[in-house]
Structures are given as C-alpha cells and as structure tokens.
Z-matrix of the N, CA and C atoms (Angstrom, degrees):
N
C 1 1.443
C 2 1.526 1 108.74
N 3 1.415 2 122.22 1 149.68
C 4 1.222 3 113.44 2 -148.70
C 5 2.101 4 81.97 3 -157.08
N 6 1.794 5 114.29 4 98.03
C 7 0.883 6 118.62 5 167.35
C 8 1.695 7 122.02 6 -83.41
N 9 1.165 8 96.16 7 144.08
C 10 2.108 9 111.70 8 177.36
C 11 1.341 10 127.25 9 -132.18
N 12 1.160 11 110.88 10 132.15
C 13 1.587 12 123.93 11 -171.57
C 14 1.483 13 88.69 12 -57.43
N 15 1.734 14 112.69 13 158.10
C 16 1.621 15 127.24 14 -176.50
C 17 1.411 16 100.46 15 -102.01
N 18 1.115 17 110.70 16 148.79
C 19 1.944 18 110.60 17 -179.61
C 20 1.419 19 89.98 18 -33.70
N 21 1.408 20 129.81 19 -77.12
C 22 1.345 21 120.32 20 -137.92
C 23 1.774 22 115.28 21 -70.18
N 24 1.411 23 108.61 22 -6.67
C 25 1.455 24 113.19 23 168.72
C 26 1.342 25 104.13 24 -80.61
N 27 1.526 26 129.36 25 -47.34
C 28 1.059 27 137.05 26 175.14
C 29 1.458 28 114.77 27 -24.58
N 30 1.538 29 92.96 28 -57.97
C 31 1.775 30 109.68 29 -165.12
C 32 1.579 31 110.62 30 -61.87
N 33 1.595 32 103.07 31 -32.34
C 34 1.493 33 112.28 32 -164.94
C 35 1.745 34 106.49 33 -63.26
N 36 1.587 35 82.60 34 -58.58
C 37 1.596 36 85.60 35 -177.38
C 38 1.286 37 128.10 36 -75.47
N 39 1.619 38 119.03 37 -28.25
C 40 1.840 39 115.51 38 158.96
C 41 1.350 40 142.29 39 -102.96
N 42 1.771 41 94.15 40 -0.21
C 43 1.471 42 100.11 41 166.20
C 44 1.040 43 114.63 42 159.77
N 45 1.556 44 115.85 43 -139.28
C 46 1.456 45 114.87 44 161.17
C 47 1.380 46 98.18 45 -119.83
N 48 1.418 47 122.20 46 -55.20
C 49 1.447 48 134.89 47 165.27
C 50 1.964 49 105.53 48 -13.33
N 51 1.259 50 104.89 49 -42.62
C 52 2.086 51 101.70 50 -164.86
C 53 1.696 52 106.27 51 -94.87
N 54 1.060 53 117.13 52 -177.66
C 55 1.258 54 101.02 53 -39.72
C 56 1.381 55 150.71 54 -97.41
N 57 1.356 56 131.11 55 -165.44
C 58 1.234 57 118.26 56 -151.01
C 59 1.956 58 103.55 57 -76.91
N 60 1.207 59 106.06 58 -44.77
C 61 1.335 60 114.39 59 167.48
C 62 2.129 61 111.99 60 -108.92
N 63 1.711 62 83.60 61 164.10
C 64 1.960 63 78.52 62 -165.29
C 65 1.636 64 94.56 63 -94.61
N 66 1.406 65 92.06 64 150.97
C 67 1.696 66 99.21 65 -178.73
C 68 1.781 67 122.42 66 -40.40
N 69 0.977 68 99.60 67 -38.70
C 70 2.041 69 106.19 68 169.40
C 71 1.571 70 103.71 69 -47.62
N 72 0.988 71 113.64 70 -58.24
C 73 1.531 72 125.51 71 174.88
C 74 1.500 73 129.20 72 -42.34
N 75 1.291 74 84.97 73 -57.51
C 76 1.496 75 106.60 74 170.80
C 77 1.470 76 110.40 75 -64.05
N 78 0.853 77 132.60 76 -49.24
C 79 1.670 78 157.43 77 -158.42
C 80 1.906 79 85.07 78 -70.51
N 81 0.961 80 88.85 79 -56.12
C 82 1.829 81 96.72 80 -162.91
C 83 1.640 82 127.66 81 -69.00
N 84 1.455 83 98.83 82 -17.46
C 85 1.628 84 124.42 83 163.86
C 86 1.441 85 103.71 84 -75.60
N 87 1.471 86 111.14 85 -53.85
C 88 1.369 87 111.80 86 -168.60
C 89 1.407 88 115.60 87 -57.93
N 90 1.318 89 107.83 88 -55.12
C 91 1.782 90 135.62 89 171.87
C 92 1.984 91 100.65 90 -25.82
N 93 1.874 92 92.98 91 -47.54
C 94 1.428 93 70.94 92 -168.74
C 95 1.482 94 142.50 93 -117.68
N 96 1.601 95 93.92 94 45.57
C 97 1.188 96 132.28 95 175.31
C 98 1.636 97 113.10 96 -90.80
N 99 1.364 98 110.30 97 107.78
C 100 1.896 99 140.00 98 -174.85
C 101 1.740 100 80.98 99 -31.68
N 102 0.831 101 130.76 100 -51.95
C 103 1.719 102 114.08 101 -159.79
C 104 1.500 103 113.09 102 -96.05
N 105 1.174 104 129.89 103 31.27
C 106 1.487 105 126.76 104 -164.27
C 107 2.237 106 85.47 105 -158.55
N 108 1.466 107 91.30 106 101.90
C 109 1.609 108 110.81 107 163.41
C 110 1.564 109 115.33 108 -62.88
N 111 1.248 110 110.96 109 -58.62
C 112 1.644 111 111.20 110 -164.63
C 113 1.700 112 106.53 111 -131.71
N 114 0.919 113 146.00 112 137.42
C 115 1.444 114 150.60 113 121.75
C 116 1.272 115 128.32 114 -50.39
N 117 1.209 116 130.84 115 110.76
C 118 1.699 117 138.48 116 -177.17
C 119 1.500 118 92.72 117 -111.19
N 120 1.490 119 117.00 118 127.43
C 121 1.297 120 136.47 119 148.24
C 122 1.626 121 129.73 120 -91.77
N 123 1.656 122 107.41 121 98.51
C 124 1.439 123 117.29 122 -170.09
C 125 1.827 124 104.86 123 -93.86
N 126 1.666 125 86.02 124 142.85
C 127 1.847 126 89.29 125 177.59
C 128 1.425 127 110.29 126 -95.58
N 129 1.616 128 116.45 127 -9.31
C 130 1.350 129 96.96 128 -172.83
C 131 1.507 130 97.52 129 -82.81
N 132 1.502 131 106.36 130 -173.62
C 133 1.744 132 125.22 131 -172.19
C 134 1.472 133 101.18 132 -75.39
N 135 1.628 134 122.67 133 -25.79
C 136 1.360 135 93.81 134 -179.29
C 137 1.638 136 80.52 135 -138.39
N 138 1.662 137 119.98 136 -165.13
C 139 1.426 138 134.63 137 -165.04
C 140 1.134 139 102.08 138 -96.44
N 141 1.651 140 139.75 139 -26.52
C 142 1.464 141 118.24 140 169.96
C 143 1.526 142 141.04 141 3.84
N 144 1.169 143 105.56 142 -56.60
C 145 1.312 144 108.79 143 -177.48
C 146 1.757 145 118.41 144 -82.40
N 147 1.365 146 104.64 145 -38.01
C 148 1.512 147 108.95 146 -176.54
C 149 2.137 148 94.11 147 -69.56
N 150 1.539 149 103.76 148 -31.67
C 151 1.590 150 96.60 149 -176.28
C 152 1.207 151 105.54 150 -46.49
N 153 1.922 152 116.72 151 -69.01
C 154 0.993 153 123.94 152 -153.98
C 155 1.737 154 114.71 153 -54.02
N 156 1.473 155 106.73 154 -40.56
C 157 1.581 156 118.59 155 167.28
C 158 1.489 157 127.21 156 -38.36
N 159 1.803 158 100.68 157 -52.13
C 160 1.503 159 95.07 158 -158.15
C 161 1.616 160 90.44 159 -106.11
N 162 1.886 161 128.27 160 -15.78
C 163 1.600 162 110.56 161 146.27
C 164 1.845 163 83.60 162 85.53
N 165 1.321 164 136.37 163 41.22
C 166 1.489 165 118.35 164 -162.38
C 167 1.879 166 87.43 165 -89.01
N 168 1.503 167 94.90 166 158.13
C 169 1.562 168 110.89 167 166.73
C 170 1.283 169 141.05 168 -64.19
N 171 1.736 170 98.69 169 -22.01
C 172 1.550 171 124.95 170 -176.02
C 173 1.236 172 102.58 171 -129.67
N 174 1.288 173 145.82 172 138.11
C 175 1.359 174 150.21 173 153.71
C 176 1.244 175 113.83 174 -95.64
N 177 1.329 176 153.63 175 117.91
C 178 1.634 177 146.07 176 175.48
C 179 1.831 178 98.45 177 -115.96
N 180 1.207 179 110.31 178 150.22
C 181 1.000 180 123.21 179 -163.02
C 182 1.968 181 113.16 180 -144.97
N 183 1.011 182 152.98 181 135.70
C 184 1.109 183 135.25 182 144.79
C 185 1.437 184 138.40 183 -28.59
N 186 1.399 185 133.99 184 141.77
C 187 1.887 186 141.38 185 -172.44
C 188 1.109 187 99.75 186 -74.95
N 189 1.571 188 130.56 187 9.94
C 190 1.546 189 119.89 188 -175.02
C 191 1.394 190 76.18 189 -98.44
N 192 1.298 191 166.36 190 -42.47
C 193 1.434 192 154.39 191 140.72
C 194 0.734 193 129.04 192 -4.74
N 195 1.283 194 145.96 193 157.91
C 196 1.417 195 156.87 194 120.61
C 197 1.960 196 115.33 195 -90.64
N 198 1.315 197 103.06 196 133.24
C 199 1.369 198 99.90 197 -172.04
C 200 1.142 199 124.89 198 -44.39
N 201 1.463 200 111.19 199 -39.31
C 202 1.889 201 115.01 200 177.69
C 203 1.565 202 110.00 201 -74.43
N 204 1.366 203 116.47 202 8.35
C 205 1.679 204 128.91 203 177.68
C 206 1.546 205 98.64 204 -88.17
N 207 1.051 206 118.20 205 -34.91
C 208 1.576 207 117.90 206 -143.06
C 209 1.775 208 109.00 207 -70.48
N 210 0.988 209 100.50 208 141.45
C 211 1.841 210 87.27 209 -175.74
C 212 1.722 211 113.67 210 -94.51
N 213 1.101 212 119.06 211 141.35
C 214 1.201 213 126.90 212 -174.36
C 215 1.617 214 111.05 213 84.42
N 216 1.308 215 107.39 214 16.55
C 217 1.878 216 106.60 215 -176.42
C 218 1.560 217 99.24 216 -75.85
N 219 1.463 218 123.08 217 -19.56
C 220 1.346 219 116.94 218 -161.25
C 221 1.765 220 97.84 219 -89.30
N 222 1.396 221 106.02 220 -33.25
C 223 1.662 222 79.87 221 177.51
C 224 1.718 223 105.02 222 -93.00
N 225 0.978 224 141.55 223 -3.11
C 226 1.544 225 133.04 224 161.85
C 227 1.400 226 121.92 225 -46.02
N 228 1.754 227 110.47 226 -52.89
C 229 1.413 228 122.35 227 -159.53
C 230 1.885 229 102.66 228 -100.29
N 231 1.635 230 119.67 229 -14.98
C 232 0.971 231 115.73 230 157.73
C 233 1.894 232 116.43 231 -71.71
N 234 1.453 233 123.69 232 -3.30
C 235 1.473 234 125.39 233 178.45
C 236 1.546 235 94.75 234 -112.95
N 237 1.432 236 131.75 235 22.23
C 238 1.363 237 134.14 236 165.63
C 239 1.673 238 93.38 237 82.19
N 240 1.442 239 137.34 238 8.85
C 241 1.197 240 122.68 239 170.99
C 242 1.619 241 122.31 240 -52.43
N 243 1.414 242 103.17 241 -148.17
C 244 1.567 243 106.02 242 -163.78
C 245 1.992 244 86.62 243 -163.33
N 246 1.622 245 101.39 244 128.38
C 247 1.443 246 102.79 245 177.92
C 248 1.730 247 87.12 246 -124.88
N 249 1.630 248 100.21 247 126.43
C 250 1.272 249 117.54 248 174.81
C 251 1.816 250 119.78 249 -101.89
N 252 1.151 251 133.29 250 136.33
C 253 1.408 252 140.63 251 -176.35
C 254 1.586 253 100.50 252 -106.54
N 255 1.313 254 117.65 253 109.95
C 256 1.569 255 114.13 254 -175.66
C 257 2.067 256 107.60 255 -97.58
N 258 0.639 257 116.48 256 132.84
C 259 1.723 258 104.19 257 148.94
C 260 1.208 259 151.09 258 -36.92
N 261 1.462 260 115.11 259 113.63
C 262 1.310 261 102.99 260 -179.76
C 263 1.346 262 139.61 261 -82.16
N 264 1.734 263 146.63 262 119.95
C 265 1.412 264 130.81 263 165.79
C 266 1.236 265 119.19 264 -21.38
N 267 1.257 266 146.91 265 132.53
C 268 1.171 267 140.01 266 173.42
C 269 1.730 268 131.19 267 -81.37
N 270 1.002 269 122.50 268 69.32
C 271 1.787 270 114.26 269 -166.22
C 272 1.493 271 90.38 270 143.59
N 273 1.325 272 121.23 271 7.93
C 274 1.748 273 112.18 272 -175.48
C 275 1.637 274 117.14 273 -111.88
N 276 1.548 275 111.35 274 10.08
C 277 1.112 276 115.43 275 -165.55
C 278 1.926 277 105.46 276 -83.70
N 279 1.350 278 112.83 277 140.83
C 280 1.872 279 104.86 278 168.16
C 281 1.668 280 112.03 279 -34.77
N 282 1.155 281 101.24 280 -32.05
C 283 1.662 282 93.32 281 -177.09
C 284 1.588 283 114.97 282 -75.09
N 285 1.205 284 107.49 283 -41.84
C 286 1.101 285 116.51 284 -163.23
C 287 1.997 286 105.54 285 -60.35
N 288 1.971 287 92.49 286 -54.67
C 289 1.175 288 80.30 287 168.14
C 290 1.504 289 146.17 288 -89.32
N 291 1.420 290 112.97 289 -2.78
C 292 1.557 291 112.68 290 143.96
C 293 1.638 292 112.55 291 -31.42
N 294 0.992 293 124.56 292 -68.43
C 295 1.493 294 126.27 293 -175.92
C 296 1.087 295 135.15 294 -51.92
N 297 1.151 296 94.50 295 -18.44
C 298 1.886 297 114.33 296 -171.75
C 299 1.885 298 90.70 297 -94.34
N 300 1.140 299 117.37 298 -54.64
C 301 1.661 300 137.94 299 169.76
C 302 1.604 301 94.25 300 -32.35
N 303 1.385 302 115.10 301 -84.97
C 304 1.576 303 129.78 302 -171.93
C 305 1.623 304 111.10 303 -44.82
N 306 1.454 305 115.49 304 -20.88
C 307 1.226 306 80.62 305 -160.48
C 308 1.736 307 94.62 306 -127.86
N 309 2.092 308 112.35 307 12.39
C 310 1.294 309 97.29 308 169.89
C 311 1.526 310 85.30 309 -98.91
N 312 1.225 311 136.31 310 22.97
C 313 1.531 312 103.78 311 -175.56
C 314 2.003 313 102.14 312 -116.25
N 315 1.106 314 91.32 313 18.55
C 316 1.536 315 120.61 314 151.12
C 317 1.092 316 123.70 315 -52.17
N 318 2.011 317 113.08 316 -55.69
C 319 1.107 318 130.59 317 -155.40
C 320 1.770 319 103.21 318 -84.14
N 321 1.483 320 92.22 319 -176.74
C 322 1.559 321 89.54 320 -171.36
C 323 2.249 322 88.37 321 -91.63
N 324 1.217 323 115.01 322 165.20
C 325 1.313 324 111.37 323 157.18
C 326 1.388 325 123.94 324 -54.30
N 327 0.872 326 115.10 325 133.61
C 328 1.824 327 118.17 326 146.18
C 329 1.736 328 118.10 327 -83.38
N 330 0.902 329 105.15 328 -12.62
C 331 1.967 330 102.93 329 174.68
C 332 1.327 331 108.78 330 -101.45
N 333 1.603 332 98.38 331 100.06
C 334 1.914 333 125.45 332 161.29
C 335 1.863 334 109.18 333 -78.04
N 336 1.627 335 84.02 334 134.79
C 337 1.472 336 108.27 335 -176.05
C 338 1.619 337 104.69 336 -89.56
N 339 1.481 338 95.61 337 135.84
C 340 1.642 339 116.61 338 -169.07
C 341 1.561 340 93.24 339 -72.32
N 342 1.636 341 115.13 340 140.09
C 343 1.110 342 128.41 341 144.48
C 344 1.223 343 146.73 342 -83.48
C-alpha cells in the first residue's frame, strides 16, 4: 500500500504552484506498479492518521528523512514493526524537475517545422 498527500495538502505544504500533477493521477501511476496493491489518498499534511488505521508492518519513507523524522514510526515499531529510510535518485525530485522545466523553456526551440 502506497499512501499520497491530496492536491489540497499538496498545495498547503508546497505552494500554490503544486501540484504538478492531481492526486488521481498520481494515484494511477502508482496503482500500476506490480508491487503496490492499493493507493490511499490522505488530506491531512502528513499520514498519521491513515498509519494509525491501516497499523502497516513496514513503514518506508524517503532519504530526505531521518528515521526519528518519519511520521507514524512510533506506532509501527511499538506493534514490533520496522521503519525503513530508502535513498534518494539524485535530480529526480518534483522540485528538481520544475527547474530544469522553467528554465529550458526560456530557451529558444531546437525543433524546426517542415515545409
């Protein structure tokens, strides 16, 4: 199971600008990846509540974390769970590529139209 912030949490915490795609979307990429059963879309700012609900065995989290950051680690590892800190790609984050977006569409094109 693989929880996601809802546009409007999205917005709270990165702006107004995000996000870049709408949670259905998001939800629906994720969905259709062989190792991910269900998608849950949460409105609050962080997963607390869907944690405490669905009680999972493993928590995974992003390396922009630190494990004692992670939210919901306290009720995982109090049910004998396991809170994992994964790695991040470097240059693959929404932010990152907003920026890369903003600042080639600056440039002039390179794709000439056939006559």
């Amino acid at each position: 199971m693989v929880g996601i912030n809802s546009d409007a949490s999205v917005k709270r915490l990165k702006g107004k600008d995000r996000p870049i795609q709408p949670d259905h979307a998001r939800a629906e990429v994720l969905a259709g990846l062989a190792a991910v059963d269900l998608v849950a879309i949460f409105e609050q700012d962080t997963p607390l509540e869907l944690i405490q609900q669905v009680r999972p065995s493993v928590l995974v989290k992003g390396g922009d974390y630190r494990p004692d950051q992670v939210v919901g680690r306290e009720v995982v590892k109090a049910q004998g769970g396991e809170v994992i800190v994964v790695d991040l790609v470097a240059g693959f984050s929404t932010t990152r590529i907003v920026e890369k977006s903003r600042k080639s569409s600056g440039k002039k094109s390179r794709v000439r139209k056939r006559r």
